[in-house]
N, C-alpha and C positions, 0 to 999 in steps of 0.2 A: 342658489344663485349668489352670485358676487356683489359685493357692493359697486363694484363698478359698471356691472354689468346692470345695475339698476340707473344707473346716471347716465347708462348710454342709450335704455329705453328713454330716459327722458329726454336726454336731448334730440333722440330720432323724432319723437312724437311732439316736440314742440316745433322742431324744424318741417315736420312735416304738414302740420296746419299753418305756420308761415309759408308753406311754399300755395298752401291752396289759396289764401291771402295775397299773395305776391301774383298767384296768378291773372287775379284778378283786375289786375291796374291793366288798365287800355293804354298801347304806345301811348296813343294823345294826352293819356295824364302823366306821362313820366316824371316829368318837370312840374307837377300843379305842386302848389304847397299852398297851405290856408292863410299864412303871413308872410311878411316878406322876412321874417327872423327863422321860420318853420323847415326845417330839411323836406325836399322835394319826396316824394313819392320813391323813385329811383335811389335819391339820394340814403333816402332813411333803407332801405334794402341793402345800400353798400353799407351802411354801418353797422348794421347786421354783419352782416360776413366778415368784415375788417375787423370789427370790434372782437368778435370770438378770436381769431389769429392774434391779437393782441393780447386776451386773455391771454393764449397759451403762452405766448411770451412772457408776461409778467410771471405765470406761473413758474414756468423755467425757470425763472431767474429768481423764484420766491420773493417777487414782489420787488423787484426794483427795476425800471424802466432800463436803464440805460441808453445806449445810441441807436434806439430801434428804429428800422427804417420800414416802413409799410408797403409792402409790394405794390398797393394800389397807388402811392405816391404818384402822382402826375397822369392816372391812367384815366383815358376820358371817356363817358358816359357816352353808353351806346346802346342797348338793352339789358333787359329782367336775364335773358338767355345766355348773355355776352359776362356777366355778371355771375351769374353762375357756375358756369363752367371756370373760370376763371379761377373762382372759390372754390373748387370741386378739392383741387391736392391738401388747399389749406384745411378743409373742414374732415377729412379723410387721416392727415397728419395728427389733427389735434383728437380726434374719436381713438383712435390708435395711441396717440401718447396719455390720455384717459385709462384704456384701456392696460394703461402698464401700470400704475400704481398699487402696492399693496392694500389692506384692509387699514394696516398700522401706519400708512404714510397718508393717507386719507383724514386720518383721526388726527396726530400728531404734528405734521407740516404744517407750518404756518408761511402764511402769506403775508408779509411786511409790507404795505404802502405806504411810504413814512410821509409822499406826497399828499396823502389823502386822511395820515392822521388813521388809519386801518389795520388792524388786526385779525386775519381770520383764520380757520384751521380751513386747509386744501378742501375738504367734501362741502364744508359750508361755501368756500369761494367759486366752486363749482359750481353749486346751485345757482349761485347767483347769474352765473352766464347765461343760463337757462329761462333766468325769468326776468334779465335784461333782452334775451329777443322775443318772449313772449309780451311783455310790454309794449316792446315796438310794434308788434303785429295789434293788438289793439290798439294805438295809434294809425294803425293806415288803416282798419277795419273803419275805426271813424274818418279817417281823410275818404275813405270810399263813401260813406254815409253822405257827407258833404257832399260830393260832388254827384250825387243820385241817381248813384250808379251800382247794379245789384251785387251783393255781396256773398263771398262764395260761402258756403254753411260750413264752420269750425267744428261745430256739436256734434260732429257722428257719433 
């Protein structure tokens, strides 16, 4: 097995107990957020999805932003479903440009964020995407706690 082909189990299987999490939000909480500084339920899913696309951009670019522009820019919240699909090419594109990296550009590549003061080798900056949506999904696992409303089982 590949080293990439190991980062793309993981990113299936962390995408895939977020979706069982995502499922979980009732229209009616789309918009609930626990503060009024807190991304909404809906919201924090779009950042999810956005956020990975953005990854793969900075990657491209080995870490330097430039004049990126976010396809979700100005697109308005509608559903979990609308949302998804929507992400469906981006998350399909960046699995696939994953899937193209050597063992040796995995190790070697570095990721410059000069905004963020960062330095990291491609397989480590990778990881990180991975457990920046795993994080979020334990955040809405508690925004679900909060609002006392059953929550879908992650543990299989």
């Amino acid at each position: 097995m590949k080293k990439t082909d190991i980062l793309i189990i993981n990113f299936e299987e962390v995408r895939r107990r977020s979706l069982k999490v995502w499922s979980g939000i009732m229209t009616e909480n789309y918009f609930w957020k626990p503060d009024p500084q807190a991304l909404s339920c809906l919201e924090m899913v779009r950042h999810v999805l956005e956020s990975e696309h953005f990854y793969h951009w900075i990657i491209f670019n080995k870490g330097a932003i430039g004049n990126h522009t976010s396809p979700w820019d100005g697109k308005p919240y509608t559903s979990l479903e609308d949302e998804l699909n929507f992400a469906r090419q981006y998350r399909q594109e960046f699995l696939d440009f994953v899937r193209g990296f050597t063992p040796e550009e995995l190790e070697t590549v570095e990721i410059i964020r000069a905004d963020k003061n960062q330095r990291r080798i491609l397989v480590d900056y990778l990881q990180r995407i991975a457990y920046h949506e795993a994080v979020h999904t334990g955040q809405l696992l508690g925004y679900l706690r909060t609002l006392g409303v059953a929550r879908p089982l992650i543990w299989d």
